[in-house]
N, C-alpha and C positions, 0 to 999 in steps of 0.2 A: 522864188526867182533868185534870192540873194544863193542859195546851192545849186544854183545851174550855173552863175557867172564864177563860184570857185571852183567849180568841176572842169571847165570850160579854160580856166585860169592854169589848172591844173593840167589838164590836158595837153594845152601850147607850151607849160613850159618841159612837160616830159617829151612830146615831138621835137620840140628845138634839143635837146638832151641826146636824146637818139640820134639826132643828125650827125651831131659831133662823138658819139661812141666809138664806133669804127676809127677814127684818127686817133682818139686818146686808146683806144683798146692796141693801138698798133705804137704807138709812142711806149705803152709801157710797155708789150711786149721787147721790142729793140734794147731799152732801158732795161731788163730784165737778161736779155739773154748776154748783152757785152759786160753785165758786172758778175754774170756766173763762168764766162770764160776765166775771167782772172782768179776768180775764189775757187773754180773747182781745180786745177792745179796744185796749189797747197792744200787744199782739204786731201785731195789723192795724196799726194804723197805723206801727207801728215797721219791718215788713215790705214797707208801700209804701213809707215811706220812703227805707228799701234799695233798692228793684225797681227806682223810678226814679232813682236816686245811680246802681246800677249801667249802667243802660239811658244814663243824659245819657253817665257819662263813656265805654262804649263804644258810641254815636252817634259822638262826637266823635273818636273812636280809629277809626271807620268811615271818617268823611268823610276824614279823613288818610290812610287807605292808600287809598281810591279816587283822592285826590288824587295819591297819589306812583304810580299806576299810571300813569296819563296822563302824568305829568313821567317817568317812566322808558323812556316811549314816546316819548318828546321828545328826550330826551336820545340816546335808540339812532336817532333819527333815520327812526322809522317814522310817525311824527305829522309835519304842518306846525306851525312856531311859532305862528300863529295859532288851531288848532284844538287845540293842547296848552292856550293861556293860557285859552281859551275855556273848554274841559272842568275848568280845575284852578280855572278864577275862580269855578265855579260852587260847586264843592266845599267850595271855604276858606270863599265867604261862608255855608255855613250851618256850618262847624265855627266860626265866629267868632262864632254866633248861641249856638251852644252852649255854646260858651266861656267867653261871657260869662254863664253863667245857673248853671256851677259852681260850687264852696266854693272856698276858696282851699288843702286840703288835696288835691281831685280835680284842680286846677287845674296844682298843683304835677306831678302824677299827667302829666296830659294835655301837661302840658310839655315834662316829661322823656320822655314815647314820642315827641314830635313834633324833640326834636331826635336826638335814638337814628336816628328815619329822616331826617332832612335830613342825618346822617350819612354812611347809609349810599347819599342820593343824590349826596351831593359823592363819595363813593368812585369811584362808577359813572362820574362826569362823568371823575375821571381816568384810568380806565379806558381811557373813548372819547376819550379826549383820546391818549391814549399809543396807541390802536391805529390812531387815523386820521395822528399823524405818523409813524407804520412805514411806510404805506402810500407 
């Protein structure tokens, strides 16, 4: 008997619960949707602002290894010097366009990967420099 009167107990107070769902289910909704008008605003614009921060400084990180593709095709001597300067002139002038339209924190950013690979192209020049005087 004593689990039929806490089932029973249980029962009225989950029906009384349910009566009042639909109001609280609509209370939070309302409460829910007037404090995401306010916060989706800044999150959008805070979110473009990111996309493109992200998107300028890897352009710019783009045009530099397309650029060092062709210089590295230069350097191994499978390019002419003139169709290497050709293809790398084109490259640099729109990383330079981009360059210039960064923060000076992305800038720092796009600096440091741009000399990391003028690095690792001077590496390669000694490379070919040291295999063509074996020859």
């Amino acid at each position: 008997m004593k689990s039929r009167r806490s089932f029973s107990t249980g029962l009225f107070i989950y029906i009384g619960v349910m009566k009042k769902m639909p109001i609280l289910l609509s209370l939070i909704v309302t409460m829910g949707c007037n404090a995401n008008k306010t916060k989706s605003l800044s999150t959008d614009t805070v979110a473009v602002d990111t996309i493109k921060k992200i998107s300028m400084v890897d352009s710019a990180k783009l045009m530099l290894d397309s650029s060092d593709f062709y210089m590295r095709k230069g350097v191994k001597k499978e390019m002419s010097v003139e169709a290497t300067r050709t293809k790398v002139g084109i490259f640099m002038d729109k990383f330079f366009n981009i360059y210039g339209q960064l923060s000076p924190a992305d800038t720092a950013e796009v600096y440091e990967y741009r000399l990391k690979s003028l690095n690792e192209l001077i590496d390669l020049q000694v490379e070919q420099t040291k295999k063509e005087s074996n020859r």
